[in-house]
C-alpha positions, 0 to 999 in steps of 0.5 A, a space after each residue: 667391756 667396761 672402761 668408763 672414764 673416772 672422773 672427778 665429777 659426773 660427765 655425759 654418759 658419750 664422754 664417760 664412755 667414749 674410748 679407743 678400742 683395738 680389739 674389732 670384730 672381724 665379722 662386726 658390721 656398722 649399719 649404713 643408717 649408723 655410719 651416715 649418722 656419723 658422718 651427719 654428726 661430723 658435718 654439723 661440727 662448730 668451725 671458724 666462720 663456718 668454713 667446714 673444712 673437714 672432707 672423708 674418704 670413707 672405706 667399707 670392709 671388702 671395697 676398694 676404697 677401704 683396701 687403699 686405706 688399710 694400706 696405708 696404715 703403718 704397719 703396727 696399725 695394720 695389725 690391729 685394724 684390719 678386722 674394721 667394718 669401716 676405715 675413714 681417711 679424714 682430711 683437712 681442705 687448707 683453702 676455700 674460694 677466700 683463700 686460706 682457711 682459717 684454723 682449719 686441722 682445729 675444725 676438723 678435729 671438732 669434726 672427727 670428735 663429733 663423729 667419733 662421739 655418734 659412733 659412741 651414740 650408735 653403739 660403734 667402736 671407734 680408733 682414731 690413728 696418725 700412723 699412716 703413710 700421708 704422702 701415699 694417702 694424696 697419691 692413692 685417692 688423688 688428693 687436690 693440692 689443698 687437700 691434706 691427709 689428717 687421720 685414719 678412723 677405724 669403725 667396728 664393733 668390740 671383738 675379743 681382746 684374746 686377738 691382740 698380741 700381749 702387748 696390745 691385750 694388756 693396754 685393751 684391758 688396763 684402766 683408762 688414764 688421764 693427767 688430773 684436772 689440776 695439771 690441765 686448767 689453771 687459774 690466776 697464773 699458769 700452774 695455779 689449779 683452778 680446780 
């Protein structure tokens, strides 16, 4: 399916390409070598002073793990998302051996966007999710207190649309949207375009 972002000038082809498709193939499969490669991908993130704060629980289709996970997923979520070949549960370690680490959700989001972007690179559909049961996330997988739950990433390959119920059918096939470029950078004072 194509849903390749209109942009107001050319951007790299991960990026034009890069959406978050609902619609999995529940026989889909993600290679090893492909999700190892994503997780290298979010290991290598930018962080502030290099703390690496991002940690994964990573589910495969048909273990114990990826049940757990799935079963935390609110229930509209669960919907959808049961068809992945792989559920991560990407967290936040808030401290290190200095103490508390600085920007610590900024460094997993850069995380999470880097692996997010492999998946694209790797030919894997992936969905990011906040709706998730977080208190029963530290529960389930016996979280260190300094471990926090941040978001639910579902990997698979693209299924049909005609799965979704009709409301999650006309978002998978609508255009991708985006606010202009001159609502978001601003130049001299906020509110002036800078583009």
């Amino acid at each position: 399916m194509d849903k390749d972002a209109e942009t107001s000038v050319p951007v790299h082809e991960l990026i034009r390409t890069r959406w978050s498709p609902r619609a999995l193939d529940p026989n889909g499969q993600v290679s090893e070598v492909a999700l190892r490669a994503m997780l290298e991908a979010a290991r290598w993130a930018p962080s502030n002073g290099n703390t690496q704060p991002a940690r994964f629980m990573v589910g495969r289709r048909g273990d114990e793990t990826y049940e757990r996970i799935l079963a935390l997923l609110s229930q509209r979520n669960r919907e959808w998302a049961w068809p992945s070949a792989v559920l991560v549960l990407a967290c936040v370690a808030t401290r290190n051996e200095k103490g508390q680490v600085p920007m610590a959700e900024y460094g997993v989001g850069l995380a999470v966007q880097n692996l997010v972007l492999q998946a694209v690179a790797e030919g894997v559909a992936a969905h990011q999710m906040g709706g998730f049961d977080r208190e029963g996330a530290k529960l389930s997988f016996a979280l260190p207190e300094d471990i926090q739950p941040l978001v639910v990433i579902a990997l698979g390959t693209l299924g049909s649309p005609d799965q979704l119920d009709d409301a999650r059918r006309d978002r998978e096939l609508a255009p991708r949207r985006r606010r202009p470029l001159a609502e978001l950078a601003f130049t001299g004072e906020w509110g002036n375009p800078a583009f």
